[in-house]
C-alpha positions as CSV (number, residue, x, y, z in Angstrom):
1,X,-6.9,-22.7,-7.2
2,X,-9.7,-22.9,-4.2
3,X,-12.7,-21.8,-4.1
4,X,-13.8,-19.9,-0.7
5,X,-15.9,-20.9,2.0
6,X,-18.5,-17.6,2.4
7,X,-19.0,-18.7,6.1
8,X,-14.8,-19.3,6.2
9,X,-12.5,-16.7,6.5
10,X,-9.6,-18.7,6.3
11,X,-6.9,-19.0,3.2
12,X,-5.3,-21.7,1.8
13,X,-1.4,-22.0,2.1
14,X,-0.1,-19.2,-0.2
15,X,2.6,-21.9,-1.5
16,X,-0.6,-23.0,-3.3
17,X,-1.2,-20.5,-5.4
18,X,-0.7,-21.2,-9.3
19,X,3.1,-19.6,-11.2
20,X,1.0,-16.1,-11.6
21,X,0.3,-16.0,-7.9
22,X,-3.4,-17.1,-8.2
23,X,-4.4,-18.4,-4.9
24,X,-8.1,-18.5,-4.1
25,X,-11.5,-17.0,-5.6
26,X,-14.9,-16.4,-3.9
27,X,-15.8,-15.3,-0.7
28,X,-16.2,-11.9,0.5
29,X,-15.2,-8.3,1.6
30,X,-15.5,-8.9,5.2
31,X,-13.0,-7.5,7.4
32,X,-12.3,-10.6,9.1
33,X,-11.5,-12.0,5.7
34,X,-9.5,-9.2,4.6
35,X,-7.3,-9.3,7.6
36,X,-6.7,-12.7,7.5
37,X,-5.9,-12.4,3.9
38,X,-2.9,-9.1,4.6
39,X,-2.0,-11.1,7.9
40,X,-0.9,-13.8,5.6
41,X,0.5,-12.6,2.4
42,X,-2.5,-12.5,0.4
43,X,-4.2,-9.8,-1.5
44,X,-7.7,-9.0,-3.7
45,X,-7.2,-8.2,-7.1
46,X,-10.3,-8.1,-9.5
47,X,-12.0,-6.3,-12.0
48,X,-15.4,-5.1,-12.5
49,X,-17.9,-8.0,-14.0
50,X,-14.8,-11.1,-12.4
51,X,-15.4,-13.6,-9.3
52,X,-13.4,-12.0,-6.6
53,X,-10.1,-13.4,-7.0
54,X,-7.1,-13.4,-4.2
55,X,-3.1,-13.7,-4.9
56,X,0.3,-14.3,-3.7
57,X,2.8,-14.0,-6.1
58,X,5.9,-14.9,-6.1
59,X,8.6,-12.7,-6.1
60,X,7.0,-10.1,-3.8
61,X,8.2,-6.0,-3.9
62,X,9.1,-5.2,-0.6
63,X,10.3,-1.2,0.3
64,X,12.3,-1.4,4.2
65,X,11.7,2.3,4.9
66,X,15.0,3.6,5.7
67,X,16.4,1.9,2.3
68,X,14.1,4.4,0.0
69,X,15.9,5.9,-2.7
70,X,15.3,9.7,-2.8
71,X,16.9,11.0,-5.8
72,X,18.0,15.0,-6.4
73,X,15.0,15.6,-8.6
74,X,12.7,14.0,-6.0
75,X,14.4,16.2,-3.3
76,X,14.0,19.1,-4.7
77,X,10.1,18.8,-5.4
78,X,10.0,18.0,-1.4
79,X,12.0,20.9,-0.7
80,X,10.2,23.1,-3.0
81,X,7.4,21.8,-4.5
82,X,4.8,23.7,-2.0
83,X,3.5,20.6,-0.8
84,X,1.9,20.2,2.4
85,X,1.3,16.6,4.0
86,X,-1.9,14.9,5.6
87,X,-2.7,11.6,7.2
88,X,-6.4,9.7,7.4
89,X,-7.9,13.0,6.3
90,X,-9.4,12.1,2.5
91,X,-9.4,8.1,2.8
92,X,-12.0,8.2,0.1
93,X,-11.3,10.8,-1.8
94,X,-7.9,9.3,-2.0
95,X,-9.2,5.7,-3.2
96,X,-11.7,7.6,-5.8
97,X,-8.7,9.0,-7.1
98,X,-6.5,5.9,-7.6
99,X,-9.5,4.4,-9.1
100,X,-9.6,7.4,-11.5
101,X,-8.6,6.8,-15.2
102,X,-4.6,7.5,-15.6
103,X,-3.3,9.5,-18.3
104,X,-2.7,7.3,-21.4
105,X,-4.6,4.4,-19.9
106,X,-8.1,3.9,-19.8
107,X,-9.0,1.4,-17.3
108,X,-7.8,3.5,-14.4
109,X,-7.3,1.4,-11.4
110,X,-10.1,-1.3,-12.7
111,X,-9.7,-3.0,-9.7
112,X,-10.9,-0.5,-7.2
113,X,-14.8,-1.5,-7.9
114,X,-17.1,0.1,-5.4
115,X,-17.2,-2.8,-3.3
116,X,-13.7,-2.7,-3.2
117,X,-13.9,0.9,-2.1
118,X,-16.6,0.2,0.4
119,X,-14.5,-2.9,2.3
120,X,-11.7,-0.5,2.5
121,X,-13.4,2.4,3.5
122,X,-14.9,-0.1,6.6
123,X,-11.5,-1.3,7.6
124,X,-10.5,2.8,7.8
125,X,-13.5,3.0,9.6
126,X,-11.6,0.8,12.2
127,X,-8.5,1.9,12.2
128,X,-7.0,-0.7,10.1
129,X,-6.7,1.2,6.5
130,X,-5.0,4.3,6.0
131,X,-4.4,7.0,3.3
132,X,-1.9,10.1,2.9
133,X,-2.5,13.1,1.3
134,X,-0.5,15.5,-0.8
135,X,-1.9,18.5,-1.4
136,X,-0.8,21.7,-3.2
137,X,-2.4,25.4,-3.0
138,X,-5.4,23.5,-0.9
139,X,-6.2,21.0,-3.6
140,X,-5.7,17.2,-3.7
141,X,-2.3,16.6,-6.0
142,X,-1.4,13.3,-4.9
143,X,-1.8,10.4,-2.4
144,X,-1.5,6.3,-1.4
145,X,-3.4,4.2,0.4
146,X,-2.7,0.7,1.9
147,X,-3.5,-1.5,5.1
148,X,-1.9,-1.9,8.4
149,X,-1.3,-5.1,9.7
150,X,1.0,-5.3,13.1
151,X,4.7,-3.2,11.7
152,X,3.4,-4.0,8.3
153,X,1.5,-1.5,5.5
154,X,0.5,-3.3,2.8
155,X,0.3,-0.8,0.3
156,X,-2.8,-0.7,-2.4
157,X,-2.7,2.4,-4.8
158,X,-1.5,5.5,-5.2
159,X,-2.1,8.7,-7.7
160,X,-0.8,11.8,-8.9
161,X,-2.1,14.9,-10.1
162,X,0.8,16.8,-10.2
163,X,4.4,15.3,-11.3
164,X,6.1,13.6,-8.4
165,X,3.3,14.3,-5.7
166,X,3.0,10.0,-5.2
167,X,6.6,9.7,-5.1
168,X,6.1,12.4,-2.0
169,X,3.5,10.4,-0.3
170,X,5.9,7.3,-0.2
171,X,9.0,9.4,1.0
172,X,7.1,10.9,3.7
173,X,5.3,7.6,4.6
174,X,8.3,5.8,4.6
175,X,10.2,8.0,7.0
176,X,6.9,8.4,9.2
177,X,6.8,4.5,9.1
178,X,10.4,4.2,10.2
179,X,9.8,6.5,12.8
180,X,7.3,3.8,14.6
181,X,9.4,0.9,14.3
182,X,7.4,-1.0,10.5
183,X,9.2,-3.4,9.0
184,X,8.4,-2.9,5.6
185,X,6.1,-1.6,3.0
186,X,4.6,-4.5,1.1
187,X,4.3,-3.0,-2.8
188,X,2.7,-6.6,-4.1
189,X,4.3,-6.3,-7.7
190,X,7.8,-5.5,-9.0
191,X,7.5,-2.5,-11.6
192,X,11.1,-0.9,-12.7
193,X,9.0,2.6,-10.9
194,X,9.1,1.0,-7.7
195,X,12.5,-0.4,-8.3
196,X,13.9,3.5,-8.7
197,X,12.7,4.0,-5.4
198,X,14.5,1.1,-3.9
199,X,12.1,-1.2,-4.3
200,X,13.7,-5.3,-3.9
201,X,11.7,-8.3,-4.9
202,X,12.0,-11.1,-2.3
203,X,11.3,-14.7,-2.8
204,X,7.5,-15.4,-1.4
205,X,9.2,-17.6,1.3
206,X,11.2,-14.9,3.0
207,X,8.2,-12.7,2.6
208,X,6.2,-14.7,4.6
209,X,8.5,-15.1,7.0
210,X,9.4,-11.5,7.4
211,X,5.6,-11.0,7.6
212,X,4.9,-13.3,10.0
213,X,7.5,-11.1,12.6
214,X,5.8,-7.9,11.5
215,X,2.2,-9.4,12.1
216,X,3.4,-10.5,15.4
217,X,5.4,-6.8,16.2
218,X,3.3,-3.6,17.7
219,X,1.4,-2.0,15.5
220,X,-0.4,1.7,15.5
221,X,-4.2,1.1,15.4
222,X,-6.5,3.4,15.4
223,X,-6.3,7.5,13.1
224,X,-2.6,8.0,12.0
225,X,-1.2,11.7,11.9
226,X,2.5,12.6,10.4
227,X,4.7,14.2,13.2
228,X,4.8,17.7,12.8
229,X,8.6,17.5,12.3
230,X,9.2,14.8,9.6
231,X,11.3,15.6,7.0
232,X,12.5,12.6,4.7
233,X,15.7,14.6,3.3
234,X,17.2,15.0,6.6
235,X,16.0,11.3,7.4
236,X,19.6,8.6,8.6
237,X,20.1,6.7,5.9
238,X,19.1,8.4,2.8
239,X,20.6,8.2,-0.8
240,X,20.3,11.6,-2.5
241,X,22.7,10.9,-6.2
């Protein structure tokens, strides 16, 4: 494990990191440090009262957008769920509500400490974090968050209020994401929830190296907005069993 320069912004070699995918600790919340940190596999994960603390594990949960599995139950909440679909609109609200106590676990997203939630808040501030809303009869029922870095989000969180509304978020992101030429969506950990969705775990070495193309792809800075025509269940390459 290192411990950070605070005047550095630079990571050592994620192969370094220890069998739980502890990397690095210290430093800061910078942008410059965060970036460098998504641009190269790495992530903050930390609880209230802990050092910051940075990770790579290995294997990493990887969704390729047109590969999400949209079962008939999901389908039909898109088709008639009376959902409607936002982008960039409620960044914050969005985090407060990952960071939220879940239903039969008290923590909530422990994680999202308000320096966490002021970082990301800056880089959405410039264009480099993003959120999507759900919303149903004009209230919040669902959303994600993650980070953009070149054809790569880097997803953080995500929440429901109502059942299913998160697994909307992800369909619509993912065909939105396809649309614009990503590569992937990075979901950090493998969890049998993101495996229903088509969720693979890859080997931290093909990671990296898929990142480094995305890093080095186009990206979209700047405010994101969801084409007025998406729809996911008419989307090439779907599975709906």
């Amino acid at each position: 494990m290192f411990l950070l320069d605070p005047h550095d912004p630079t990571f050592p070699p994620p192969a370094a990191a220890t069998p739980e995918g502890l990397l690095a600790i210290g430093g800061d919340l910078s942008r410059a440090r965060l970036l460098a940190a998504y641009r190269h596999g790495i992530f903050p994960w930390f609880s209230e009262g802990q050092p910051l603390l940075w990770w790579s594990p290995d294997p990493r949960a990887l969704l390729f957008p047109r590969r999400i599995r949209i079962r008939r139950s999901l389908a039909k909440r898109i088709r008639n769920g009376g959902f409607t679909l936002t982008m960039d609109s409620r960044f914050r609200e969005v985090m407060a509500h990952c960071a939220a106590p879940r239903r039969g676990d008290a923590e909530g997203g422990t994680w999202i400490v308000p320096e966490m939630v002021a970082a990301y808040a800056a880089l959405f501030e410039a264009g480099d974090a993003h959120s999507l809303e759900v919303w149903h009869d004009g209230e919040l029922a669902g959303g994600l968050y993650g980070v953009a870095v070149g054809a790569a989000f880097c997803g953080e969180s995500m929440f429901s209020r109502e059942r299913d509304a998160s697994k909307v978020a992800l369909a619509y992101l993912a065909a939105q994401l396809d649309r614009w030429s990503f590569h992937f969506i990075d979901c950090q950990l493998p969890t049998p929830h993101l495996a229903s969705l088509g969720m693979v775990a890859v080997a931290r070495g093909e990671f990296l190296a898929r990142l480094a193309e995305a890093v080095a792809a186009p990206g979209r800075p700047g405010r994101w907005r969801l084409d007025a025509d998406l729809d996911p269940l008419v989307w090439q390459g779907q599975d709906h069993d």
